[in-house]
DSSP file (Angstrom, degrees, kcal/mol; ACC not computed):
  #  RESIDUE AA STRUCTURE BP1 BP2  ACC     N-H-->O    O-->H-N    N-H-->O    O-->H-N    TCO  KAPPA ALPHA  PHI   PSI    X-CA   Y-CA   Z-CA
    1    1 A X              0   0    0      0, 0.0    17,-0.3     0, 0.0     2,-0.2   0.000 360.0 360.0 360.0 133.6    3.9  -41.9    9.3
    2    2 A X  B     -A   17   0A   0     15,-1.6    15,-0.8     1,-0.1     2,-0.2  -0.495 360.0-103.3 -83.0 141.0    4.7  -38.9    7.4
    3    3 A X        -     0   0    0     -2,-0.2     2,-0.8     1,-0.1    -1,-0.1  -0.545  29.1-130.2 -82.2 160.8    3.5  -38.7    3.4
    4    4 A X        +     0   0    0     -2,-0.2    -1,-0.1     1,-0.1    10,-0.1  -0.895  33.1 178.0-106.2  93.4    6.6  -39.3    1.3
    5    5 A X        +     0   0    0     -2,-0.8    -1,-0.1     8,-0.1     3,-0.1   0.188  35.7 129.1 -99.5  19.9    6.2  -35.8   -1.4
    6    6 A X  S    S-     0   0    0      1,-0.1     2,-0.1     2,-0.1     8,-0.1  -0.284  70.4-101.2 -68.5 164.0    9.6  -36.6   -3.4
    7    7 A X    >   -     0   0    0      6,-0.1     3,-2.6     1,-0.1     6,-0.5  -0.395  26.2-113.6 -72.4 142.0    9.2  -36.6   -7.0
    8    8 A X  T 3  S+     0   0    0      1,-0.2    -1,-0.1    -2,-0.1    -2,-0.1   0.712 121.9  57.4 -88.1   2.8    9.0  -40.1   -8.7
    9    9 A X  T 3  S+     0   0    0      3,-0.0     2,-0.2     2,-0.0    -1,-0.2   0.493  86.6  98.9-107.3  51.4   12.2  -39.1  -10.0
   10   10 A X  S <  S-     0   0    0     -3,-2.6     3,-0.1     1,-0.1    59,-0.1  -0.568  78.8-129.3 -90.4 152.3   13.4  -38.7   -6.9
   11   11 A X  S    S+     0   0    0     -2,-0.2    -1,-0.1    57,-0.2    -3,-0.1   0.478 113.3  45.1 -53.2 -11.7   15.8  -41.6   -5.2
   12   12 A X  S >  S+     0   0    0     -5,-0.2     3,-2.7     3,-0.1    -1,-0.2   0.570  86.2 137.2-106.6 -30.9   13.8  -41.6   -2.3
   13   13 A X  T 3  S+     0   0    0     -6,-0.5    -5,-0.1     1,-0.3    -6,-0.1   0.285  75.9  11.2 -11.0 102.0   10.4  -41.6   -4.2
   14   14 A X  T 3  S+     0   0    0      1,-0.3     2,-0.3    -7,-0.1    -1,-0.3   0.546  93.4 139.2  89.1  15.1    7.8  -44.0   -2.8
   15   15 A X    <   -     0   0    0     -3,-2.7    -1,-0.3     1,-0.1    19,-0.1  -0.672  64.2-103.3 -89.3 128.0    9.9  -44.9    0.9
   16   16 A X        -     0   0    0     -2,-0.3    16,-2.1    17,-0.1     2,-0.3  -0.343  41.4-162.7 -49.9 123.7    8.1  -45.1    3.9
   17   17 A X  E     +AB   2  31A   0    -15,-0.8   -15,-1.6    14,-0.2    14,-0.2  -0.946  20.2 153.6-111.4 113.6    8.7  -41.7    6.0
   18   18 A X  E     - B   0  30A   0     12,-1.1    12,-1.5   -17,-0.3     2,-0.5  -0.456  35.9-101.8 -87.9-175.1    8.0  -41.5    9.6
   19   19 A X  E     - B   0  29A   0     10,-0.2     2,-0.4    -2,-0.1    10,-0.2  -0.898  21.1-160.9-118.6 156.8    9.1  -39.6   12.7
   20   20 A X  E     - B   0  28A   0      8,-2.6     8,-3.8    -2,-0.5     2,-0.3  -0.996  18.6-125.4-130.7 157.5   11.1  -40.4   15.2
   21   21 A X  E     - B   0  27A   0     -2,-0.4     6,-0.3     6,-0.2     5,-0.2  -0.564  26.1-138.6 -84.3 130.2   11.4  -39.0   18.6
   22   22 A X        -     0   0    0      4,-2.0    -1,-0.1    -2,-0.3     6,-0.0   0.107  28.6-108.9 -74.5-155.0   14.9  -37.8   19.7
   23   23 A X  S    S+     0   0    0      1,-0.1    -1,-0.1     0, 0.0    -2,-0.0   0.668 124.5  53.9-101.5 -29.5   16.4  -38.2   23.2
   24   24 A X  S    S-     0   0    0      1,-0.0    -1,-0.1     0, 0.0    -3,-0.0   0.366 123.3-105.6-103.5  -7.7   15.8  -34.2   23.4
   25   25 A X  S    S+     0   0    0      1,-0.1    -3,-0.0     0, 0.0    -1,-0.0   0.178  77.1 142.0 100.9 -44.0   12.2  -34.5   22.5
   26   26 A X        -     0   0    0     -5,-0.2    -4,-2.0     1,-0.1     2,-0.6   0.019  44.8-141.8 -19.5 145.5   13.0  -33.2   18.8
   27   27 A X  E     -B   21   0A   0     -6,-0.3     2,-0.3    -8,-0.0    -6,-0.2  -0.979  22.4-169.8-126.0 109.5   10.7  -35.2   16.0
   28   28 A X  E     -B   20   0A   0     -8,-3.8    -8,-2.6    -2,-0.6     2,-0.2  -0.883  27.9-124.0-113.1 164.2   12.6  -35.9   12.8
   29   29 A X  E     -B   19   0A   0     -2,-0.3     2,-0.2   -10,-0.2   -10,-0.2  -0.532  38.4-173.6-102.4 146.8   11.4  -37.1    9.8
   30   30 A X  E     -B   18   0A   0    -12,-1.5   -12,-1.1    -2,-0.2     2,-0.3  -0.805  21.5-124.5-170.5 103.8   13.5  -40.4    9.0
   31   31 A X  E     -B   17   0A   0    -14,-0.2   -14,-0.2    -2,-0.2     3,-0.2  -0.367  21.5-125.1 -23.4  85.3   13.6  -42.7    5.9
   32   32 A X        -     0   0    0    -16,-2.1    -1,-0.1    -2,-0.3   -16,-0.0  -0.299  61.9 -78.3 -66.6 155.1   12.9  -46.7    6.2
   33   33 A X        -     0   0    0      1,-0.1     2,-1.2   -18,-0.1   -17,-0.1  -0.006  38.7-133.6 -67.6 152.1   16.0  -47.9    4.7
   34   34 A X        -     0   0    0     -3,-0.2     2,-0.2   -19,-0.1    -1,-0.1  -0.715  16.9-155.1 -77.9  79.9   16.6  -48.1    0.7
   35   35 A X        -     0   0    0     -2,-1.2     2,-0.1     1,-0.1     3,-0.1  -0.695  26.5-116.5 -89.3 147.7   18.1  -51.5   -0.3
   36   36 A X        -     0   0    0     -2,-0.2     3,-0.1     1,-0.1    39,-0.1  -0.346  39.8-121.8 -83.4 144.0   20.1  -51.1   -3.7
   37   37 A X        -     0   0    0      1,-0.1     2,-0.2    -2,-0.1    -1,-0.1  -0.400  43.7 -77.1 -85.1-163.5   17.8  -53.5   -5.8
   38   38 A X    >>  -     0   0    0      1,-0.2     3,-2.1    -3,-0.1     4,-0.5  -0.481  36.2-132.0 -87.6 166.1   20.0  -56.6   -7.3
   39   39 A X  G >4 S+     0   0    0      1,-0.3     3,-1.4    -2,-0.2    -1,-0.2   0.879 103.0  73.1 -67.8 -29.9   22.2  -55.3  -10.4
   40   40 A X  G 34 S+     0   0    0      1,-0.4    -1,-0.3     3,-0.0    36,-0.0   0.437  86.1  67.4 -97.5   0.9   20.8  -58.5  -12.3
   41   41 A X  G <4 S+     0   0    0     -3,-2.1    62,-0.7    61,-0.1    -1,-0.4   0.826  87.7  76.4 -89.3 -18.8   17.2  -56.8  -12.7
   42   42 A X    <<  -     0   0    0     -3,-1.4     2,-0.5    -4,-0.5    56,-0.1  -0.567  66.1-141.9-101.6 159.3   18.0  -54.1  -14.9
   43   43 A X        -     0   0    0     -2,-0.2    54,-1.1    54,-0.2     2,-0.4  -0.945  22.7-125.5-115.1 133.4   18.7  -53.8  -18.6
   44   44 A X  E     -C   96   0B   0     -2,-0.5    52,-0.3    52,-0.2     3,-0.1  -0.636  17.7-169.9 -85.9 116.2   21.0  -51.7  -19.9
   45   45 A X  E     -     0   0B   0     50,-2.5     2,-0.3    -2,-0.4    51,-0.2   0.822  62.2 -29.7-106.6  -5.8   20.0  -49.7  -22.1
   46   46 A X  E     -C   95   0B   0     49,-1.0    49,-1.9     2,-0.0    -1,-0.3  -0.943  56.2-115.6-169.7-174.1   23.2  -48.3  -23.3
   47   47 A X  E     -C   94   0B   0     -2,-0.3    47,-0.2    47,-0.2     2,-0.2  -0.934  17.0-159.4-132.8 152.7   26.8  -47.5  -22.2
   48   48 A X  E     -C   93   0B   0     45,-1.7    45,-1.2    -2,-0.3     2,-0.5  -0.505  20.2-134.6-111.3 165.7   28.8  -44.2  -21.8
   49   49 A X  E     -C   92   0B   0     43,-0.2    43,-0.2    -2,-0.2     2,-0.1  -0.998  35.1-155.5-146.2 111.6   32.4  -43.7  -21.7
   50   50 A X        -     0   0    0     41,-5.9    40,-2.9    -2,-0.5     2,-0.3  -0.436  10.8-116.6 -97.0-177.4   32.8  -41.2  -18.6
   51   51 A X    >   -     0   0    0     38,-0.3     3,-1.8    39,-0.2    35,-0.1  -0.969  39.3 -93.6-113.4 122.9   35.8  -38.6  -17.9
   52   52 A X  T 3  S+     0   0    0     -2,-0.3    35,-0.1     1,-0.3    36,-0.1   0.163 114.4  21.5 -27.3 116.8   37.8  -39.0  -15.1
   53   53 A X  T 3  S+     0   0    0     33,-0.5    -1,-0.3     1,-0.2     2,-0.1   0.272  90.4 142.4 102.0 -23.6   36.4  -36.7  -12.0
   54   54 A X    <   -     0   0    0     -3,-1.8    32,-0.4     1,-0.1    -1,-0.2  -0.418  42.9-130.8 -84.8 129.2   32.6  -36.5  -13.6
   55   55 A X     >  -     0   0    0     30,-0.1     4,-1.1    -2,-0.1     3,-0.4  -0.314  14.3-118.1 -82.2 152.9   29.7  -36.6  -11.4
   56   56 A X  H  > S+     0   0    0      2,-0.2     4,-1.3     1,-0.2     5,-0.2   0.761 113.6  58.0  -3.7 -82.8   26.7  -38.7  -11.5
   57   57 A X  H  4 S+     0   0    0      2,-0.3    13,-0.2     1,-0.2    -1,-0.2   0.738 106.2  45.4   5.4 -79.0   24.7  -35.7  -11.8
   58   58 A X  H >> S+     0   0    0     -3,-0.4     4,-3.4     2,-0.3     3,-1.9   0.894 115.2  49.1 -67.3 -58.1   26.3  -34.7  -14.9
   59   59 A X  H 3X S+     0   0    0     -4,-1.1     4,-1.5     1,-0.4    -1,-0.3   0.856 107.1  54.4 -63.3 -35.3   26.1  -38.5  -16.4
   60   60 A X  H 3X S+     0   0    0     -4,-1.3     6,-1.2     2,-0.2     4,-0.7   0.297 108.3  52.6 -91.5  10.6   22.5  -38.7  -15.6
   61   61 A X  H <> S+     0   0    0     -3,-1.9     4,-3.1     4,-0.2     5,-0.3   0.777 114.6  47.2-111.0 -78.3   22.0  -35.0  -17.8
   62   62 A X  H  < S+     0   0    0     -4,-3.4    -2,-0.2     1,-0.2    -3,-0.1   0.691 117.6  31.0 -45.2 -52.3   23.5  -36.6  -20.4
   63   63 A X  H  < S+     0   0    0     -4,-1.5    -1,-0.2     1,-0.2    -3,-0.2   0.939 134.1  23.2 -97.5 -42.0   22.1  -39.8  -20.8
   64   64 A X  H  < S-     0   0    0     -4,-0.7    -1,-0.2     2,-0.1    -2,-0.2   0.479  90.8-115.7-112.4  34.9   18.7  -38.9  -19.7
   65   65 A X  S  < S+     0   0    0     -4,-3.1    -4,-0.2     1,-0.1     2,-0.2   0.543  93.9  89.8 100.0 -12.8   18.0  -35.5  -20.0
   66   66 A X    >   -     0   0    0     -6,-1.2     3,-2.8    -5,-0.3     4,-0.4  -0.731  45.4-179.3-131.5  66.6   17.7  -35.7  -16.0
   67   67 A X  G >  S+     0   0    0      1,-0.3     3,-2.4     2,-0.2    -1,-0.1   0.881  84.3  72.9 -50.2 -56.1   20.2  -35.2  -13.5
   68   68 A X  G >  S+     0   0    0      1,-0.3     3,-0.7     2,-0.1    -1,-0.3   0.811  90.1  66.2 -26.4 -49.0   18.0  -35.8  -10.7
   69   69 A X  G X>  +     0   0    0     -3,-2.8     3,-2.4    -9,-0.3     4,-1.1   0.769  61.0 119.1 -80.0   2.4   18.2  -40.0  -12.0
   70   70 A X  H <>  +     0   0    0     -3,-2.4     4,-1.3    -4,-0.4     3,-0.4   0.544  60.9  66.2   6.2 -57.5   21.7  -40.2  -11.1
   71   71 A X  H <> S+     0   0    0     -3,-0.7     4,-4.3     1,-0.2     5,-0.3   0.822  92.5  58.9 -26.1 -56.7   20.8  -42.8   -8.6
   72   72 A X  H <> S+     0   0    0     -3,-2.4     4,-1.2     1,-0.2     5,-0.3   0.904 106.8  50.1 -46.4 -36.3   19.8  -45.3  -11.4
   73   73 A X  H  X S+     0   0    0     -4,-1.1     4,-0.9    -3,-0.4    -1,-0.2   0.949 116.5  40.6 -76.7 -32.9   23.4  -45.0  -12.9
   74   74 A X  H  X>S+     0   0    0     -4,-1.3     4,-3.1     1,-0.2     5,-1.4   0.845 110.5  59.6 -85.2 -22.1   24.7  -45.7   -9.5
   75   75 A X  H  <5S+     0   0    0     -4,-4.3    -1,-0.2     1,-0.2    -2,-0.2   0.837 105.5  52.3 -64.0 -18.4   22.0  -48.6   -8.7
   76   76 A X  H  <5S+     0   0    0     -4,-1.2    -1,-0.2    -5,-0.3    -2,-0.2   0.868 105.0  50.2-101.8 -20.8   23.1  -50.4  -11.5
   77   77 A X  H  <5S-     0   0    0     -4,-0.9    -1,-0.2    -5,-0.3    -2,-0.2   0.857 112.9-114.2 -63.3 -29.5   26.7  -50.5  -10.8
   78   78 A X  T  <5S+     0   0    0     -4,-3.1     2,-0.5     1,-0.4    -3,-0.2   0.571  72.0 121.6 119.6  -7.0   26.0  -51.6   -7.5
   79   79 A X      < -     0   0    0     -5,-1.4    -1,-0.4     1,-0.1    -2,-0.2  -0.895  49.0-156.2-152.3 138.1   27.2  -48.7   -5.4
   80   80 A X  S    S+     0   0    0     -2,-0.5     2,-0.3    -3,-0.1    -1,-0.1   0.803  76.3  74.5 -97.9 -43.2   25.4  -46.6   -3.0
   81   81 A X    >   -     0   0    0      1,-0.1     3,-0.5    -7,-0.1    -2,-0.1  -0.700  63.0-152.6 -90.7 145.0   27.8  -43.3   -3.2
   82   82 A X  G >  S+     0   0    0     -2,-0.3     3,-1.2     1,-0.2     4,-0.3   0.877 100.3  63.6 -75.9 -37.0   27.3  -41.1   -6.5
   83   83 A X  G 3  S+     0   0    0      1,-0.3    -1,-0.2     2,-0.1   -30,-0.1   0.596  99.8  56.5 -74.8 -11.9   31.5  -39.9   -5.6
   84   84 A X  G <  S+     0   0    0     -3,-0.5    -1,-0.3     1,-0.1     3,-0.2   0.419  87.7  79.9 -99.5   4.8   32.3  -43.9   -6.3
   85   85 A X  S <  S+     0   0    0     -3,-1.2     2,-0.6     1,-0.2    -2,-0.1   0.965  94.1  40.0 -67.0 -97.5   30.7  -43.9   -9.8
   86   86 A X        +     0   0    0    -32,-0.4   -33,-0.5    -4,-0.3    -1,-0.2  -0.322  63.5 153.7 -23.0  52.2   33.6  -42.3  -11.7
   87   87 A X        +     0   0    0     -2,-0.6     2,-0.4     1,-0.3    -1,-0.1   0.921  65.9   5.9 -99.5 -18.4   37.0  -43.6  -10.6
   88   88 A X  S    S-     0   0    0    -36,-0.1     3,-0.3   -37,-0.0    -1,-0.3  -0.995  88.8 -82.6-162.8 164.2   39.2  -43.2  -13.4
   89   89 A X  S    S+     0   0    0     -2,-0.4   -38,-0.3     1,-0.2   -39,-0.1  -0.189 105.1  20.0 -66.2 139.2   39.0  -41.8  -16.8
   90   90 A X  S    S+     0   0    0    -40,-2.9     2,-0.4     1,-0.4    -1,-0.2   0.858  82.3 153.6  85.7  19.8   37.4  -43.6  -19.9
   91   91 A X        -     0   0    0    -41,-0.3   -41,-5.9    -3,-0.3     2,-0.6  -0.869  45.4-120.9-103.8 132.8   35.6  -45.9  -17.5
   92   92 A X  E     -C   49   0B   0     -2,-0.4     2,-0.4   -43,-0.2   -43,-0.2  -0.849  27.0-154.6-106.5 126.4   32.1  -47.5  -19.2
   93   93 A X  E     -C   48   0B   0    -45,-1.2   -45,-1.7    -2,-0.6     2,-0.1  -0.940  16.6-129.3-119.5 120.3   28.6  -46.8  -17.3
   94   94 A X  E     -C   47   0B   0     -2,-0.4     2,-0.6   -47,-0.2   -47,-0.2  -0.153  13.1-157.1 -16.8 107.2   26.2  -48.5  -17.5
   95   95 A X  E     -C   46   0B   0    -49,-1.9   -50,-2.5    -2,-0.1   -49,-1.0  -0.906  27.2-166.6-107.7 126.6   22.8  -46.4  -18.4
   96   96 A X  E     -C   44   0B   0     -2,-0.6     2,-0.5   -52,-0.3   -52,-0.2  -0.299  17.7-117.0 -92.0 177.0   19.9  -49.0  -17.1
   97   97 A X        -     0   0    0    -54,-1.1   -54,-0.2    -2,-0.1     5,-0.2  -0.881  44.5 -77.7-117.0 172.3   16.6  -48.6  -17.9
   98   98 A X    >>  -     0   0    0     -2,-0.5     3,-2.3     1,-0.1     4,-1.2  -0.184  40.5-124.0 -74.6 170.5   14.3  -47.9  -15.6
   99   99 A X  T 34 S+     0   0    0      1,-0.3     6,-0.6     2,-0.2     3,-0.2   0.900 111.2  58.8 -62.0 -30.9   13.1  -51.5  -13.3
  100  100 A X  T 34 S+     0   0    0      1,-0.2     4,-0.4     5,-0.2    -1,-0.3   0.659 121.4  33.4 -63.9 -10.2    9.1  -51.2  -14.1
  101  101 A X  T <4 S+     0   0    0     -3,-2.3    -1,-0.2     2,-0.1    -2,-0.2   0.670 117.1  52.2-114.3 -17.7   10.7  -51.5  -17.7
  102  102 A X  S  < S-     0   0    0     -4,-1.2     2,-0.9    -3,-0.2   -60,-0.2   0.641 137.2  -6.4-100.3-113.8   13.9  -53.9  -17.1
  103  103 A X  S    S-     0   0    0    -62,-0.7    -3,-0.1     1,-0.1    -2,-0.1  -0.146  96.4-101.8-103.1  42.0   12.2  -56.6  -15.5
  104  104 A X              0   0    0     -2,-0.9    -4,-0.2    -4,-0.4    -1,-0.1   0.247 360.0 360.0  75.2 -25.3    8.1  -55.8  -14.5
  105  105 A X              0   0    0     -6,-0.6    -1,-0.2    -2,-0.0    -5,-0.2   0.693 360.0 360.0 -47.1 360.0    8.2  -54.9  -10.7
């Protein structure tokens, strides 16, 4: 097992990395999987009103200061791709807080 050096506000942040061996001999580094936690642990800690097209990214600089948590906004919807956030304009997202603060894990 490989150390895991993401950032804790990275999405990957504290996931078991190992290697695995290819068919070719290759050793890649590979992620044990990320389950999305359930929506019903977090608290919201306030809602945005997005624009049609607007990335993740962009919503997570707004609300915290951070583009890099993007993830959270999409963990609390429920939804695993950052491109599925947004879908039409004037749509209200959920800003979570984070889980060590919504519910103690």
């Amino acid at each position: 097992m490989a150390r895991n050096e993401y950032p804790a506000n990275s999405r990957y942040f504290g996931l078991t990395l190992r290697t695995e061996t290819m068919v070719d001999g290759a050793e890649v580094p590979v992620f044990t999987r990320r389950i999305l936690p359930d929506t019903a642990r977090f608290s919201v800690a306030e809602r945005m009103r997005s624009h049609a097209g607007q990335r993740a990214d962009v919503l997570a600089a707004e609300s915290y200061g951070d583009p890099f948590l993007w993830w959270r906004l999409c963990d609390v919807a429920g939804i695993e791709d950052p491109a599925g956030l947004v879908t039409e304009d004037g749509q209200i997202i959920a800003v979570p807080l984070p889980l060590e603060v919504s519910d103690g894990a």
